[in-house]
C-alpha positions as CSV (number, residue, x, y, z in Angstrom):
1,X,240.4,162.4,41.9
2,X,241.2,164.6,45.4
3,X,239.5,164.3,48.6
4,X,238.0,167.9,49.5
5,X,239.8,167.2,53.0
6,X,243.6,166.8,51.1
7,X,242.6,169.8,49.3
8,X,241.8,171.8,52.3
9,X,244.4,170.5,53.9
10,X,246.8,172.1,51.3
11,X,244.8,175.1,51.0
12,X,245.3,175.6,55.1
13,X,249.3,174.8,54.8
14,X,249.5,177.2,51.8
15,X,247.6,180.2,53.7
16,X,249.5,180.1,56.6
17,X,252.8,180.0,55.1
18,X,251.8,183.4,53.1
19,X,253.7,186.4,54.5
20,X,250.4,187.9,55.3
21,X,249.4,185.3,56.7
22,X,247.2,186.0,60.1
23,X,245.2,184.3,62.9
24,X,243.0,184.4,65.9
25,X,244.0,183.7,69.9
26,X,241.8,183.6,72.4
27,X,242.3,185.1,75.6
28,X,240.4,184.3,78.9
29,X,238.8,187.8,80.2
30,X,237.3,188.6,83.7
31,X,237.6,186.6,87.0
32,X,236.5,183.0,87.1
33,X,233.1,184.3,89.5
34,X,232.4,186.7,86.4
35,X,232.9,183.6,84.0
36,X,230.6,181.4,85.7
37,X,227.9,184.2,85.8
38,X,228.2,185.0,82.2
39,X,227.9,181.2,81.6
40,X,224.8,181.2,83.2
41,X,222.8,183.9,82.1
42,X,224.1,182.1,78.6
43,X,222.6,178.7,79.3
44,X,219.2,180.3,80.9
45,X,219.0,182.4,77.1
46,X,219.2,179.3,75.7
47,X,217.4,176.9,78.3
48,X,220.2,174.5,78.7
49,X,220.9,175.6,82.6
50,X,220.9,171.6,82.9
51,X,224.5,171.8,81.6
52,X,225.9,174.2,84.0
53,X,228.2,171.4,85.9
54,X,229.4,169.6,82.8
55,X,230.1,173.4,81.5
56,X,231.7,174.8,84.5
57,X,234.1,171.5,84.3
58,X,235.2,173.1,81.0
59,X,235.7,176.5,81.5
60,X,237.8,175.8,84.5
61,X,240.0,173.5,82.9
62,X,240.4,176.0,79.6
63,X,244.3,177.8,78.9
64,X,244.4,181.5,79.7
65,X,245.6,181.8,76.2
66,X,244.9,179.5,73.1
67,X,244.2,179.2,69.5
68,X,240.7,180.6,68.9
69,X,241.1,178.8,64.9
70,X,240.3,175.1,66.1
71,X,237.3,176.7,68.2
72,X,235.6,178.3,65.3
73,X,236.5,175.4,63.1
74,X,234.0,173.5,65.7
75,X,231.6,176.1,65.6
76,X,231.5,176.1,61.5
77,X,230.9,172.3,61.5
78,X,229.1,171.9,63.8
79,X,226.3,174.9,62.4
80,X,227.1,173.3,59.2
81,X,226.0,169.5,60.2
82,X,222.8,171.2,61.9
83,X,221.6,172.0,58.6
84,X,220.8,169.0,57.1
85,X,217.3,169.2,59.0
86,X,217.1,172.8,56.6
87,X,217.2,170.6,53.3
88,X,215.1,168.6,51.1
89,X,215.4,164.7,50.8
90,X,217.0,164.9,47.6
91,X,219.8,167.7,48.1
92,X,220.9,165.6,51.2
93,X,223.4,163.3,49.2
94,X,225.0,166.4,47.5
95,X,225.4,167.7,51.2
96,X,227.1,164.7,53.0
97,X,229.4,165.0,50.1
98,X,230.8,168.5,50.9
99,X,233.4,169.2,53.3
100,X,233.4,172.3,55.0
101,X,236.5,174.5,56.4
102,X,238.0,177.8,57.2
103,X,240.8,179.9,56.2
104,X,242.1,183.8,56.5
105,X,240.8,184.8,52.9
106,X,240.9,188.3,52.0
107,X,237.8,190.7,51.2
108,X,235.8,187.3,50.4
109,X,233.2,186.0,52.5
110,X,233.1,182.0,51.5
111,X,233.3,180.1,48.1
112,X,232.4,176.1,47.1
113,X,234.4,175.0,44.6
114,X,234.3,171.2,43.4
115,X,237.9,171.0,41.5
116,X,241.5,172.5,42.1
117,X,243.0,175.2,40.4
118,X,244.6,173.0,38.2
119,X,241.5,171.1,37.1
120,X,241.5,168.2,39.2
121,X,238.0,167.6,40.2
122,X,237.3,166.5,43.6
123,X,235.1,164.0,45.2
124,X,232.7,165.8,46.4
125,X,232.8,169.5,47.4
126,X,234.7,172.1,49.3
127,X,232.9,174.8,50.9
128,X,235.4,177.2,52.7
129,X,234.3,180.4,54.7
130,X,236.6,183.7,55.6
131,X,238.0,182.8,59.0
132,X,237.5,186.7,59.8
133,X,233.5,186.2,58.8
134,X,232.8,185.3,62.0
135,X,234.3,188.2,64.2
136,X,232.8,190.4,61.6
137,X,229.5,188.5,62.0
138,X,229.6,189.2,66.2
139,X,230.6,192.5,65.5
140,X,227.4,193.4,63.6
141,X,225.1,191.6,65.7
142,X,226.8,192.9,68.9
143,X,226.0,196.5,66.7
144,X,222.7,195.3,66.0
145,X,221.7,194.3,69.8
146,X,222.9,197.7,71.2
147,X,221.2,200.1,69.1
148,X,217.8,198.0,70.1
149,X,217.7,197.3,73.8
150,X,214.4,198.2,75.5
151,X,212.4,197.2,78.3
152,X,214.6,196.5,81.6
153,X,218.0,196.1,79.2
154,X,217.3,200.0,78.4
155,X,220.0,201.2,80.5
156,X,222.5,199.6,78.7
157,X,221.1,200.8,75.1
158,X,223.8,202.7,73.0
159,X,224.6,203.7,69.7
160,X,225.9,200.6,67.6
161,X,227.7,202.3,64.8
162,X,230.9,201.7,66.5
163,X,231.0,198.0,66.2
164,X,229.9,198.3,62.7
165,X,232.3,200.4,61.4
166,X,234.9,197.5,63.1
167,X,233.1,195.1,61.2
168,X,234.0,197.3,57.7
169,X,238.0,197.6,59.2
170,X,238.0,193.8,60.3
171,X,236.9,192.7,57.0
172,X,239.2,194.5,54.6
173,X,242.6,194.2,57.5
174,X,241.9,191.6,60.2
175,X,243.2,192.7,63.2
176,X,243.3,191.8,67.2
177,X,241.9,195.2,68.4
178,X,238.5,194.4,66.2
179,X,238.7,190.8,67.9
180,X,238.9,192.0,71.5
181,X,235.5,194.7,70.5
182,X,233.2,191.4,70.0
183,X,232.9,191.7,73.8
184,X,230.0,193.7,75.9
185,X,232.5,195.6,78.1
186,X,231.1,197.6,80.9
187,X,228.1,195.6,82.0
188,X,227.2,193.2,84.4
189,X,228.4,189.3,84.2
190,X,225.0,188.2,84.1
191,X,224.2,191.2,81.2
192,X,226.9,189.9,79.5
193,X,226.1,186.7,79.1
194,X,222.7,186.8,78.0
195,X,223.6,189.7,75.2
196,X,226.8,187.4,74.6
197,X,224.0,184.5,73.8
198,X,222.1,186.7,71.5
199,X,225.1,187.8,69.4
200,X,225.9,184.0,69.2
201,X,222.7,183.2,68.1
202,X,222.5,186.5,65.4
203,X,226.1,185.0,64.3
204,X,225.0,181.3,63.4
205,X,222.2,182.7,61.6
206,X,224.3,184.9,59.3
207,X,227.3,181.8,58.9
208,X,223.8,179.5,58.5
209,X,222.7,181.9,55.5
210,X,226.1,181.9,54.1
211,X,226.6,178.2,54.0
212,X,223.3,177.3,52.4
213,X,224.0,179.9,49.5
214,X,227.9,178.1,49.0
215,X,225.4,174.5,49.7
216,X,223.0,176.2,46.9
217,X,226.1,176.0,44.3
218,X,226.2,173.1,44.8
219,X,222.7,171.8,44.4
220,X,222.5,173.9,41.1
221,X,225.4,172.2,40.2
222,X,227.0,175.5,39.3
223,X,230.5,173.5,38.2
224,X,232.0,175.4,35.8
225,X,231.1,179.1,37.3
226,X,232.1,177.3,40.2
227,X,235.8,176.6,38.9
228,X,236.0,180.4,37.4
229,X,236.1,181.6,41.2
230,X,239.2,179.8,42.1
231,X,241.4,182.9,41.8
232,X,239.9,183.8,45.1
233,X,242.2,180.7,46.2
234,X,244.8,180.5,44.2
235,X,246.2,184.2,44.5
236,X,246.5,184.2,40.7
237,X,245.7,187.5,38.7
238,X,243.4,185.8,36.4
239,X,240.5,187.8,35.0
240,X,237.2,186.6,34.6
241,X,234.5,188.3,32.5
242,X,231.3,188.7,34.4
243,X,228.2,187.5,32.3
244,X,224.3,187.3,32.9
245,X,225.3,183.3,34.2
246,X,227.2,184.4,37.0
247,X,224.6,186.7,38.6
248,X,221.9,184.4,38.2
249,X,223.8,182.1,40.3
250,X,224.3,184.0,43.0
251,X,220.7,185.6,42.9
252,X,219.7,181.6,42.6
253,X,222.2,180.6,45.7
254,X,220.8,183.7,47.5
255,X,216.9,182.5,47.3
256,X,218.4,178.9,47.9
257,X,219.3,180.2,51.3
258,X,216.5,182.2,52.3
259,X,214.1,179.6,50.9
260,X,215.9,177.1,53.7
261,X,215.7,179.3,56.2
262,X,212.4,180.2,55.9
263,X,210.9,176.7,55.6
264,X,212.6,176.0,59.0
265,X,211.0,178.6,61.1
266,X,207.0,178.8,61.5
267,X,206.2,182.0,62.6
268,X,206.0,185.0,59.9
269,X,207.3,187.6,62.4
270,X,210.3,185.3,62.9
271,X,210.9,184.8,59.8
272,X,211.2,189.1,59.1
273,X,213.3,188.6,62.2
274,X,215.3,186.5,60.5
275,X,215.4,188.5,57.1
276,X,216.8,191.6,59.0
277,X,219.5,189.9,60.1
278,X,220.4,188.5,56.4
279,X,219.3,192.2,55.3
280,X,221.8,194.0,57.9
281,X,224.5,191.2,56.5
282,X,224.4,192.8,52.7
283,X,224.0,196.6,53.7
284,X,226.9,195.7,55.9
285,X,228.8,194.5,52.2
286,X,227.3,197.4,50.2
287,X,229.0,199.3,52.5
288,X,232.6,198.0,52.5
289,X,232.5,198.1,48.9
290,X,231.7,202.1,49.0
291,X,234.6,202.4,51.3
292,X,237.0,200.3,48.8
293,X,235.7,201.9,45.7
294,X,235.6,198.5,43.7
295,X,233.1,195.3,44.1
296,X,234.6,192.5,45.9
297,X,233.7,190.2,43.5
298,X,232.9,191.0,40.0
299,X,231.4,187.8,39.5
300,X,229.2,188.7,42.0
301,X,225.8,191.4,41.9
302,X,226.1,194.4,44.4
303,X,225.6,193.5,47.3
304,X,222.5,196.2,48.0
305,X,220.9,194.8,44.7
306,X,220.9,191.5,46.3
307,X,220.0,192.4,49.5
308,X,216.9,194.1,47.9
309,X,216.3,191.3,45.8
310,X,215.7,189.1,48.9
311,X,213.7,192.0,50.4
312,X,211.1,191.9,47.5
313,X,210.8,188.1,47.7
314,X,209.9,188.9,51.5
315,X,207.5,191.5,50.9
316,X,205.6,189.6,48.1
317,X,205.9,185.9,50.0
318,X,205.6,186.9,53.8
319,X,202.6,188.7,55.2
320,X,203.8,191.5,57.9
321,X,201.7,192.7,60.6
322,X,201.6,196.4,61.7
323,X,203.9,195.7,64.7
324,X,206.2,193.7,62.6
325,X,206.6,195.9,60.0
326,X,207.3,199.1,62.4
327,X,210.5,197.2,63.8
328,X,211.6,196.2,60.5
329,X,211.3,199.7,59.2
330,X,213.4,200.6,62.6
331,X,215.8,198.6,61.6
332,X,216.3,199.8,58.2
333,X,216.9,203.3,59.3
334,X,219.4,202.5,61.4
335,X,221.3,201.0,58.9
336,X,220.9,204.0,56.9
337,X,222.5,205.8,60.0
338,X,225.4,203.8,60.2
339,X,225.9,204.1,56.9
340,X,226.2,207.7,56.2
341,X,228.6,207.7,59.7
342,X,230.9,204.8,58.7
């Protein structure tokens, strides 16, 4: 039996030796006055100004130039470890059993799988996101924050159709230019940082959703639909016939994650808060596949039928005030906008 860490360890060494084969740098940006006001106005959006010195020791000691891959490897993990407070007492086991990783996949978001290609079952499980998710995941938020800023961030309100239609290019052909565009050029340090904390915060809920639905395959114990995705990994052209099994696990994994999510916030405008981010997530999917002409997956709903899907179990679960529900509504025409423009 294989360790989900050997296997991910191959899985890493066999993805970058591909001749496609891609990866993220990270490059320092502004002067190191601007950098310590964006770090600021980042720690007072999250309350945390009590770090500023231990923080400040960081930054200054961080490479002009580096490897973004370990960073978001951190990230990942550490989202991932946060949500053992999401789960039940008795899915907690399954959890500290899975291993969690990233790697540039291609047109796939993330997939758990609990065996190799070759049938050897692992100890545990291996849940690996798309290494590009994330810069498509600041992307859309980044879109998402500009096309709604009011009050005394008004000024700096513009159209975010832009960064979504980089999301859709990003996805499908990972690239440095759509890496560079996660950034709020043209405003203020201290602007900056606190929109910079609010597309962080947008991004770890949409990586939070999208670990708890690969978690949810798990818990369901999804094994052998499970081992029919592993020509996501494996490069292979095998062909898998879709049947009524494979969409109820992913509708299942789906209202696994939402469920989760839910139960950890205590507020019912939050929580549609939180659903419109989910919500912008699949219209954001619906749409790539519209501009590809072919599902992603075809073990896999479409994505707007399982967006909706999520939708109804919102509508029927959560109550929604007057104010709520106007900036929900808001927020689905706009993504009817940047749909008919992208």
């Amino acid at each position: 039996m294989q360790s989900p860490q050997e296997y991910l360890a191959y899985l890493t060494q066999v993805s970058r030796n591909r001749h496609d084969a891609w990866w993220l740098v990270s490059e320092q940006t502004g002067t190191p006055e601007s950098r310590r006001t964006k770090l600021m106005a980042t720690l007072r959006f999250f309350g945390q100004e009590q770090r500023a010195t231990e923080l400040e020791a960081l930054l200054d000691s961080e490479q002009l130039k580096s490897d973004l891959s370990p960073s978001l490897l951190g990230v990942v993990d550490q989202t991932a470890r946060d949500l053992e407070e999401y789960l039940l007492p008795s899915e907690v086991e399954v959890f500290r059993r899975t291993v969690f990783g990233l790697l540039p996949l291609s047109a796939v978001d993330g997939f758990c799988v609990d065996r190799t290609p070759w049938g050897a079952k692992l100890d545990g499980y291996l849940v690996v996101l798309n290494e590009g998710l994330f810069i498509c995941a600041q992307l859309l938020a980044k879109a998402f924050l500009l096309e709604n800023l009011d009050g005394d961030l008004l000024e700096f309100k513009q159209p975010g159709v832009e960064s979504y239609r980089r999301a859709i290019e990003h996805f499908l052909a990972p690239s440095a230019k759509h890496t560079n565009s996660v950034l709020f050029e043209g405003v203020p340090p201290d602007i900056e940082g606190a929109l910079s904390a609010a597309q962080m915060q947008m991004t770890i809920l949409l990586l939070q959703f999208v670990l708890l639905h690969e978690i949810g395959h798990a818990v369901h114990r999804d094994h052998e639909l499970m081992a029919e995705y592993q020509f996501h990994v494996a490069g292979t052209q095998a062909t898998v016939k879709q049947t009524e099994r494979h969409w109820s696990a992913e509708y299942a994994a789906d209202g696994y994650a939402l469920e989760r999510i839910l139960g950890h916030t205590t507020a019912d405008a939050s929580r549609w808060a939180n659903f419109v981010v989910i919500y912008v997530f699949f219209h954001w999917l619906s749409v790539v596949e519209s501009v590809t002409g072919k599902p992603l997956c075809p073990l896999h709903p479409p994505p707007a039928v399982r967006g909706d899907a999520l939708r109804k179990v919102m509508t029927d679960r959560v109550p929604l005030d007057s104010q709520t529900a106007a900036l929900v509504e808001k927020s689905f025409k706009v993504l009817e906008t940047w749909a008919r423009l992208s």
